[in-house]
N, C-alpha and C positions, 0 to 999 in steps of 0.2 A: 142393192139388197131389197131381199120382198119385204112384204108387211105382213103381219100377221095378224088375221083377225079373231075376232069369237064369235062362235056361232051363232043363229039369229037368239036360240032360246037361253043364250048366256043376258042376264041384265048385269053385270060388271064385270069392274076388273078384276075383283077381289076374287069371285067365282075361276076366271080365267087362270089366276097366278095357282089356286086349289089344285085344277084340275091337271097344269103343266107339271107340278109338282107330282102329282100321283102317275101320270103318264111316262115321268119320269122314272118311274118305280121305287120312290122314297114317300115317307108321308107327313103329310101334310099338318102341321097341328097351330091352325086358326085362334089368336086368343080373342076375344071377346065375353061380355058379360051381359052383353044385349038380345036376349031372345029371339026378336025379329035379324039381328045379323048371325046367329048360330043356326037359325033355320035358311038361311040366302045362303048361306057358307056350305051348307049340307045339300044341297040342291046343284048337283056336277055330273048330273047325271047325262055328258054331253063327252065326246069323244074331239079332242082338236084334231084338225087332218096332219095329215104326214108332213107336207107340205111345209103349215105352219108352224111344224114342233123345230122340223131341223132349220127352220129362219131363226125360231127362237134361241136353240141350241147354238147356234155359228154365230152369234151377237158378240161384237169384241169385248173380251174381259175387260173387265174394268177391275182397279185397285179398290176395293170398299174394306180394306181393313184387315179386321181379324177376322171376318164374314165371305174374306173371299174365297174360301176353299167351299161357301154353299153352293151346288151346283145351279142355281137359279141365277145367278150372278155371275158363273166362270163360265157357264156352259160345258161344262166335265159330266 
Protein backbone atom coordinates (compact mmCIF):
# COMPACT_ATOMS: atom_id res chain seq x y z
CA UNK A 1 0.00 0.00 0.00
CA UNK A 2 1.21 3.67 -0.83
CA UNK A 3 1.42 6.51 1.78
CA UNK A 4 -0.03 9.40 1.54
CA UNK A 5 1.21 12.59 2.10
CA UNK A 6 0.27 16.37 2.48
CA UNK A 7 1.60 18.82 0.60
CA UNK A 8 4.55 20.81 1.42
CA UNK A 9 2.14 23.95 2.27
CA UNK A 10 -0.27 21.70 4.41
CA UNK A 11 1.24 22.35 8.40
CA UNK A 12 -1.05 19.37 9.62
CA UNK A 13 -3.04 16.75 9.97
CA UNK A 14 -6.03 18.37 10.82
CA UNK A 15 -5.76 20.65 7.48
CA UNK A 16 -5.26 17.23 5.58
CA UNK A 17 -8.29 15.30 7.03
CA UNK A 18 -10.42 19.20 6.06
CA UNK A 19 -9.33 19.03 2.72
CA UNK A 20 -9.98 14.93 2.00
CA UNK A 21 -13.15 15.58 3.34
CA UNK A 22 -14.14 18.44 0.87
CA UNK A 23 -12.15 16.55 -2.03
CA UNK A 24 -14.50 14.11 -1.23
CA UNK A 25 -17.42 16.26 -2.12
CA UNK A 26 -18.99 16.38 1.43
CA UNK A 27 -18.16 19.02 4.05
CA UNK A 28 -16.28 19.53 6.36
CA UNK A 29 -17.51 21.00 9.66
CA UNK A 30 -14.28 21.52 12.22
CA UNK A 31 -15.36 22.18 15.87
CA UNK A 32 -13.21 24.31 17.54
CA UNK A 33 -13.51 27.48 19.74
CA UNK A 34 -9.78 28.41 19.32
CA UNK A 35 -9.32 31.31 16.79
CA UNK A 36 -5.74 30.61 15.81
CA UNK A 37 -7.21 26.70 15.15
CA UNK A 38 -10.35 28.12 13.03
CA UNK A 39 -8.05 30.30 11.12
CA UNK A 40 -5.34 26.82 10.39
CA UNK A 41 -8.55 24.89 9.81
CA UNK A 42 -9.64 27.57 6.99
CA UNK A 43 -6.37 27.51 5.28
CA UNK A 44 -6.96 24.21 2.63
CA UNK A 45 -6.39 26.07 0.16
CA UNK A 46 -4.10 22.89 -1.31
CA UNK A 47 -5.45 20.27 -3.78
CA UNK A 48 -4.23 16.27 -2.57
CA UNK A 49 -3.14 14.42 -5.83
CA UNK A 50 -5.06 11.82 -7.19
CA UNK A 51 -2.84 9.53 -6.30
CA UNK A 52 -3.02 10.13 -2.75
CA UNK A 53 -6.88 10.47 -2.34
CA UNK A 54 -7.53 6.80 -4.00
CA UNK A 55 -4.53 5.45 -1.23
CA UNK A 56 -6.69 7.22 1.20
CA UNK A 57 -9.92 6.01 -0.28
CA UNK A 58 -8.91 2.05 -0.59
CA UNK A 59 -7.64 1.98 3.33
CA UNK A 60 -9.42 -1.19 4.90
CA UNK A 61 -12.68 -0.30 6.70
CA UNK A 62 -12.48 -0.53 9.91
CA UNK A 63 -15.45 -1.13 12.50
CA UNK A 64 -15.60 2.29 14.33
CA UNK A 65 -19.17 2.02 15.50
CA UNK A 66 -21.97 3.97 14.80
CA UNK A 67 -19.40 6.31 12.69
CA UNK A 68 -18.74 3.67 10.30
CA UNK A 69 -21.00 4.69 7.49
CA UNK A 70 -18.61 8.21 7.66
CA UNK A 71 -16.96 8.08 4.50
CA UNK A 72 -13.54 9.19 6.05
CA UNK A 73 -13.36 5.92 7.91
CA UNK A 74 -15.17 3.31 5.24
CA UNK A 75 -13.63 4.83 2.28
CA UNK A 76 -17.40 4.92 0.35
Amino acid sequence: MGSASAPEDCSDAHQLAIRYVIQLGTVALPKTANPEHMKANAQVDFEIADEDMKTLIELEAKDYGDVSFFPVYSGK
